[in-house]
N, C-alpha and C positions, 0 to 999 in steps of 0.2 A: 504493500500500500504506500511507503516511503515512495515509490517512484511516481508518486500521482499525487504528491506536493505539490500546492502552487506557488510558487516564489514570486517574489519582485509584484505583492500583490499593493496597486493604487486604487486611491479614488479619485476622479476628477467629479467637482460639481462644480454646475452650472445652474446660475437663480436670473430668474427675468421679472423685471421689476418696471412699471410706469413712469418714463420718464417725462410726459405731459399730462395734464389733466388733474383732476383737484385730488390724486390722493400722491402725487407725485411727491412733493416735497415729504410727506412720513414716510414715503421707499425709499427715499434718497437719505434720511435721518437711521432707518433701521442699517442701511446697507456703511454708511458710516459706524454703526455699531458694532457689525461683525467686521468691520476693518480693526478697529479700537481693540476690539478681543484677541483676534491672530494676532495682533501685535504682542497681547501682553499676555497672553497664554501660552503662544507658541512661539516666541522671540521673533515673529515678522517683523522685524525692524530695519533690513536691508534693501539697497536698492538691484532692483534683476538687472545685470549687467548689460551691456548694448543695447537699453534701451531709450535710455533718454528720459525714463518716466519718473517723474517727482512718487516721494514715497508715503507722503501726505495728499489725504483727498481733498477737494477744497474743501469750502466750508458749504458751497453752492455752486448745485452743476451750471456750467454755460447753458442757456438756451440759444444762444445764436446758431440757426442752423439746424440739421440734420444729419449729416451724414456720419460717417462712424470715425469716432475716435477713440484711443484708450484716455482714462482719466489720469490714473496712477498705478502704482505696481508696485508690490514688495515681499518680501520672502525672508528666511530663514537665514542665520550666514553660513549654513555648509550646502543651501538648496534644497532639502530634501521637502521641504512647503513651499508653496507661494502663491499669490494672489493678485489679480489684475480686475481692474472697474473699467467699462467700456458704457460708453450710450451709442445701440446701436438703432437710428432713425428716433423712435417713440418710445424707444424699449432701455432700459438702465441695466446693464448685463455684469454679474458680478461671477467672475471662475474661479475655483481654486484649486489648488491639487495637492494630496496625500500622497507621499512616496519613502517608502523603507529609506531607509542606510545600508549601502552597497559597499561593497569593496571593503577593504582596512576600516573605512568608517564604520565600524558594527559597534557602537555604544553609544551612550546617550538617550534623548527622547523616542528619535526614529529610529532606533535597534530595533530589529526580527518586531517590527510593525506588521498589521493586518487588516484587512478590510474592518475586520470587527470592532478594531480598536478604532480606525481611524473614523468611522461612524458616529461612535460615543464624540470623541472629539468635535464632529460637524455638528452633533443635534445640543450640545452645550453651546458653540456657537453660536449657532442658530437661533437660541431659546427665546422666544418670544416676536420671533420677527412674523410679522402676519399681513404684510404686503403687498407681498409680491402673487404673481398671478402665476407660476411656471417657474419650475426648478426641474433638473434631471441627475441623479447620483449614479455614476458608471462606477463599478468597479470589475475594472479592467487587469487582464496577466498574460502571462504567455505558458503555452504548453509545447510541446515536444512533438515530433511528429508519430512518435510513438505511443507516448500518451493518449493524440487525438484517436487514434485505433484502436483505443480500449472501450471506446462506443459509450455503452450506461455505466462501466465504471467511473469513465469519466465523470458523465454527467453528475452519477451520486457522490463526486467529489469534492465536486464543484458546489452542490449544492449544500456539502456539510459546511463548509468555505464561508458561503454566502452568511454577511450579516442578518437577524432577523427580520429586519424588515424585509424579509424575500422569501421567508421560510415559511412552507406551510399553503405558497401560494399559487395558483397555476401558471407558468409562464410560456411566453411566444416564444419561437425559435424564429430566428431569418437568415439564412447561410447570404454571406456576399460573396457570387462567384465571383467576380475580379481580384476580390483580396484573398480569397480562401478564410474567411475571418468566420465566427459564429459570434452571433449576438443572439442574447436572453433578453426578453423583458415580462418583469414580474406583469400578469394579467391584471392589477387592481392598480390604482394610484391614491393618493392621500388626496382624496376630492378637496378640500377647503383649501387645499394651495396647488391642487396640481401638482405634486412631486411626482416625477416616473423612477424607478430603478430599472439602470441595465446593466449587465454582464457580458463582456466582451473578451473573447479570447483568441489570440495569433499566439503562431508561432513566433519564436525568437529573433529572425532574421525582418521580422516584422515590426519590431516592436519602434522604432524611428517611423513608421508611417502612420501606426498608429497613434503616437504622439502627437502627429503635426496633423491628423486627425480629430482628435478629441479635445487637446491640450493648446499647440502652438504649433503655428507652421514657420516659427523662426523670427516673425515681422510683429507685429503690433494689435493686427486684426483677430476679427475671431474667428477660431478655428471654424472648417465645414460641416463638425458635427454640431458645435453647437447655435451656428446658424438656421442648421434646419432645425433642431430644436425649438428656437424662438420660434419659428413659422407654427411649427407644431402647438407651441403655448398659446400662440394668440391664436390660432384655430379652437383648440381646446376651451380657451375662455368663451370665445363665441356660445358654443357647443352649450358650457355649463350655465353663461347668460338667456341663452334662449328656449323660448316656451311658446308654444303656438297658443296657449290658452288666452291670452287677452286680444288674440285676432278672432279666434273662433267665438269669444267671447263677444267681439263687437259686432262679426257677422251675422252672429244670432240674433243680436238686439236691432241691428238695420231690419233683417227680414222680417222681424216682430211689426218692425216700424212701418214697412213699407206693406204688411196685413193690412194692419192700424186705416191707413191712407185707402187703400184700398176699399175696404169699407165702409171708410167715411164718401167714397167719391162714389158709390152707392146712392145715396143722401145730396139734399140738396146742399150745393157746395158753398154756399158764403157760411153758414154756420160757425161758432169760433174754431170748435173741436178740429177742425182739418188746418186752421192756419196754426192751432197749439204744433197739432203734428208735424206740420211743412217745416216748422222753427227748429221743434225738434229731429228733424230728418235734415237741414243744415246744419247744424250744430256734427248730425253722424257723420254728413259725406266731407265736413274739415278734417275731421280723426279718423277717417278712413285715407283720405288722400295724405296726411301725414306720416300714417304709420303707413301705409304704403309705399310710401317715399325713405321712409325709414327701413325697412325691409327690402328694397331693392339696394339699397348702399351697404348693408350689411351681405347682401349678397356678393355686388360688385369685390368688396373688401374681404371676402374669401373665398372666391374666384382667384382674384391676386393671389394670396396665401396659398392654394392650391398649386398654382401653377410655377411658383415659387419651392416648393418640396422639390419635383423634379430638375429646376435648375440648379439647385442648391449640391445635393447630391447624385442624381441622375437615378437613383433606384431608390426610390421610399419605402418605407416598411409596408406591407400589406395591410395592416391593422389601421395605421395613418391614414391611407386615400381610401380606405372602407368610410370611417369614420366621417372624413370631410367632405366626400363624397353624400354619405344621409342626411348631412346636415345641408348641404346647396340643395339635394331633392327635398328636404322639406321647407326648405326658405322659398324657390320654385311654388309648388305645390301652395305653399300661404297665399302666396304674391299675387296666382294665379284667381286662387278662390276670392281673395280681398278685391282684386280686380273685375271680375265681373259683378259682384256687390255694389261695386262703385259705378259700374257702370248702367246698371237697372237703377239704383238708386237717386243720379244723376236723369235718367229719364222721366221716371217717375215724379220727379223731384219736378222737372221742366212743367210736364203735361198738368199736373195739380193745380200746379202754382197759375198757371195759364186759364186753367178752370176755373178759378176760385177768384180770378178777376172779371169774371165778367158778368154784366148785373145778372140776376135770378132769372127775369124775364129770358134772358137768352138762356137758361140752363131750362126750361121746362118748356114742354108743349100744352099748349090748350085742351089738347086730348089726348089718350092715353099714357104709354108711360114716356120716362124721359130717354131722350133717343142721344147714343153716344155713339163717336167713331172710332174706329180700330186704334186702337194702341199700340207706340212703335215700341221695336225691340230690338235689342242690339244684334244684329248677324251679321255674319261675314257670308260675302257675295259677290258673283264675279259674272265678267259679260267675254263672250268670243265674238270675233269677228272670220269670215272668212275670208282672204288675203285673195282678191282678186276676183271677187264673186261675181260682179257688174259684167264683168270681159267675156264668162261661158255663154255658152246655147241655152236655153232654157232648159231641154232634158239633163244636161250636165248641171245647172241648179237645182233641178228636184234630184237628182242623186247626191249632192253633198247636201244638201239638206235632209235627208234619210241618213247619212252617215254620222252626222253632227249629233242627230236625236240619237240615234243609237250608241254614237260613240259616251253623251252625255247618260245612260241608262246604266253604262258602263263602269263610269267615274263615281257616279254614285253607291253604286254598289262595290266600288273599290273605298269607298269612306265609308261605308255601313248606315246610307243616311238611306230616304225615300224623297225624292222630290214630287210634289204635290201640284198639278196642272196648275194651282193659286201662286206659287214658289217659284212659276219659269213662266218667263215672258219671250214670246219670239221676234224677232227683228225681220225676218227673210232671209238676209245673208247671217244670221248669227242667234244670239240670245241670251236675253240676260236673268240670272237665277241665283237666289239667295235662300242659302242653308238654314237647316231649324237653329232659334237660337237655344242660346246654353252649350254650344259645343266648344268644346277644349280649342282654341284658334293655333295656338302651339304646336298641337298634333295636326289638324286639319291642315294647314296651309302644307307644309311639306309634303301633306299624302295629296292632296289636291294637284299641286304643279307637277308633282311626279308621275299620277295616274294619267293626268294628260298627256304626258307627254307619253307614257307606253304605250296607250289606248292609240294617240294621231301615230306615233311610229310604225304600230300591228295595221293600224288600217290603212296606212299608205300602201306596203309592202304588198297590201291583198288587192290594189288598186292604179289603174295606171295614171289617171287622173291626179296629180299630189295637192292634200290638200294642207295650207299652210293656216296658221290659227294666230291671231293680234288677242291678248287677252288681259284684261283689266282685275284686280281683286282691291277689293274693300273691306270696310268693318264698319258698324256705325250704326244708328237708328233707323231701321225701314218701321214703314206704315205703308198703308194700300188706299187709292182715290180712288174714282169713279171708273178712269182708264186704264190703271194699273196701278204704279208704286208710287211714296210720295215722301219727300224728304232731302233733306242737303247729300246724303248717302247715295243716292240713284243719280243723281246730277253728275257729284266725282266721278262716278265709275263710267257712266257716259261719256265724259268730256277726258276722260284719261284712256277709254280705247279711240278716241278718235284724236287724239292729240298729233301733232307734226312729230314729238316724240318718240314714238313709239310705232307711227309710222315710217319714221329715217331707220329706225332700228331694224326694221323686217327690211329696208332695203338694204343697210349695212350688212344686212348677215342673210345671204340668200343660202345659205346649206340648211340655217335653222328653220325646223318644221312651227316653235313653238316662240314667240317672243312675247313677254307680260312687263305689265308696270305692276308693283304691288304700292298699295297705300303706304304713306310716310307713317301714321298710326299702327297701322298691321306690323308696317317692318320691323317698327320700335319694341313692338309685345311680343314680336317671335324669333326674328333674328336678333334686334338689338338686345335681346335677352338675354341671348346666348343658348336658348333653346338646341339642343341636336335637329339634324336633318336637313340643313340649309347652309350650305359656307357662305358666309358674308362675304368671303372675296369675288362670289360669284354676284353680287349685286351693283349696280351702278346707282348712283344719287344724283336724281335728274330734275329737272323745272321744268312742271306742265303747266301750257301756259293754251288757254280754249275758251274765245267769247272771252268772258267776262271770267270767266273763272282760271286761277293762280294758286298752286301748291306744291309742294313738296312731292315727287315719288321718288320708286327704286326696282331699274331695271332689270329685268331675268331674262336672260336668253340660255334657250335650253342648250346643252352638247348632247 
């Protein structure tokens, strides 16, 4: 069993602390604490050689700036501790490191040191610091290549090894093929500060990479593990910060509200009962458009941090992008359901308030009951054109017109929806049709551009005639008039397939079967989201400009 000693056993810890924001200045007072302490409990009184670093913290960190620099640094005077303060961006980043007495030095404090021992020492340091958001305690060794070949002896060696905080508890494995390294991490963390522990072990010839791994790569900066760490931390905080209950909370109480309304517009409408409610249903769509707006920057902001893990190290733990991963699908998922809340709400909100101005006389008839008009609702809908349809024979018009309704039977049933003779308006050469509302537009729009385009691709191919498709998509309020559709939504989408836009565009690109404008609203909820199923690079940001009407879209040409 003597051959399955671990030697040369350290610990590095790494603590991440708030470097803005109101609890910043007591992280920066505790992290001056545990400087004060290594000084005078473990002789940290020296300065670490080439580095330039003063061995006193100030008394107050610079704000000026951002970017990363170390504060101060100090150690032991034979080396075997030391310590460095960095602010790295927002973050206050304090390392240090536990390391035996080597060589001829075998006496004194650091003689035949141990994880165990060096533990005890941290959590005295440490006592009372309750600031910080993210700390990580490695205790890192090297094994033999013999040793690693003793498989679960190993492992049960390692584990008698292990300080208690690790004992007892289930831990991750992650092999790094590049390094041949194995890392541990205990399955539970100390939730009220985020502590992780890991266990890292290389062989000997290793042990210099590991170093400038976990500890120092020689310079001043901070090491790559525990960069990705901080990312990790501040994901984690996220993670531990958020709770979908006070969205679902307020979605329930909108759709309560917007009952409420509902049945008051039942009723004749000036009564007060409906303008109490109107006030109240303003009051919801500010605190909805609020926290909605707050929940898509928390998104944004770990998206970054996401995509940050793999730059940082190039291979993240599995555990890591599982985790960050459920926590953008449920940030998504909120953002999603809060949005269309907001956006009935916002309707609703319109139509009432429009009701409830106008005298009584206009809200009732003379004779029976009172007569109301169709209610708009937010859907997403889209019109085709067909690219040259003026120019055929007439029998060649009713055959792409047979193909288009068939092609369009198609696409439907490639979205899982039923389009309703009410739901599709025909033009001649084209047609324009808007989906039930309530549908996910996230999902819809990618399966939509796509379906079309398989659907015109299968039916060219069976067709010597090619038929070429100008297509328009929207989102927005429809209602229905006397003749058809009625609203600012049927306008756009009309004046955006007929725009000089997107007509240069089907002449720019004569191989493309499929060329679309999508709404600057749609792009923003589905691509600008960052939704799957649509590369942004594949979009253009274009100015339609039709009549009287000026807005924002974004062009798709199919490959």
């Amino acid at each position: 069993m003597s051959s399955l000693a671990l030697t040369d056993q350290e610990l590095i810890v790494h603590v991440f602390a708030p470097a803005d924001g109101p609890y910043a200045d007591a992280a920066y007072e505790q992290i001056r604490l545990v400087w004060a302490r290594c000084r005078e409990w473990l002789g940290m009184a020296f300065p670490i050689p080439n580095t330039g670093l003063p061995v006193d913290l100030p008394a107050t960190p610079s704000r000026e700036g951002r970017r990363e620099r170390a504060l101060a640094g100090q150690q032991d005077q034979a080396a075997h501790c030391g310590m460095i303060v960095r602010r790295v961006h927002e973050v206050m980043n304090l390392s240090i490191r536990f390391a035996p007495a080597r060589g001829a030095d075998h006496t004194g404090k650091f003689a035949r040191k141990d994880w165990a021992e060096f533990e005890n020492w941290w959590t005295g340091i440490s006592s009372g610091v309750n600031t910080i958001f993210g700390a990580a305690q490695i205790y890192q060794t090297k094994i033999s290549a013999k040793q690693k070949s003793r498989g679960q002896e190993l492992v049960n060696a390692v584990l008698r090894q292990l300080p208690l905080s690790m004992h007892g508890k289930p831990c991750r494995t992650w092999h790094f093929q590049n390094e041949g390294w194995v890392l541990w991490e205990s399955d539970t963390e100390d939730e009220g500060r985020g502590v992780r522990n890991f266990a890292i072990l290389v062989s000997p010839a290793q042990d210099d990479r590991l170093t400038e791994w976990t500890w120092s790569r020689g310079d001043l900066a901070a090491p790559v593990f525990a960069h990705y760490l901080m990312q990790c931390a501040m994901i984690r905080q996220e993670i531990r910060g958020w709770t979908g209950e006070p969205v679902e909370r307020l979605a329930d109480e909108v759709d309560g509200r917007l009952d409420q309304v509902h049945s008051l517009l039942r009723e004749p409408v000036t009564g007060p009962g409906l303008q109490a409610e109107l006030r109240r249903l303003r009051s919801n769509v500010a605190d909805m458009t609020t926290t909605l707006t707050r929940l898509r920057k928390i998104r944004h902001r770990v998206g970054i941090l996401v995509d940050n893990l793999s730059r940082v190290i190039g291979e993240p733990l599995a555990w890591d992008l599982m985790d960050a991963h459920q926590l953008v699908h449920q940030l998504d998922g909120r953002s999603h359901q809060l949005d269309l809340s907001l956006q009935n709400a916002t309707v609703v909100q319109e139509i009432a308030q429009s009701l409830a101005s106008q005298p009584l006389a206009q809200e009732q008839a003379l004779d029976g009951p009172v007569q109301r008009g169709n209610p708009r609702h937010i859907r997403m809908g889209f019109a085709v054109d067909i690219v040259g349809y003026s120019a055929r024979t007439s029998p060649h018009r009713d055959a792409l017109q047979e193909r288009l309704a068939a092609m369009l039977e198609q696409v439907a049933a490639d979205l899982g929806v039923v389009v309703a003779p009410s739901d599709r308006q025909d033009t001649g050469d084209g047609m324009n049709v808007f989906l039930p509302p309530d549908l996910e537009v996230h999902v819809v729009l990618p399966r939509l551009l796509m379906a079309w385009l398989r659907r015109l691709c299968a039916d060219n191919q069976a067709h010597a005639d090619r038929m070429r498709l100008r297509m328009a998509v929207v989102l927005g309020p429809v209602g229905t008039a006397a003749i058809g559709y009625s609203g600012q939504t049927i306008v756009e989408m009309s004046r955006m397939l007929d725009s000089d836009v997107l007509r240069q565009a089907v002449r720019d690109h004569p191989g493309a079967d499929l060329v679309t404008l999508v709404s600057d609203q749609l792009y923003r909820y589905v691509v600008g989201e960052g939704y799957p199923g649509l590369n942004p690079a594949d979009f253009h940001k274009c100015r339609v400009e039709a009549r009287s009407f000026v807005a924002d879209a974004w062009l798709w040409v199919a490959k």
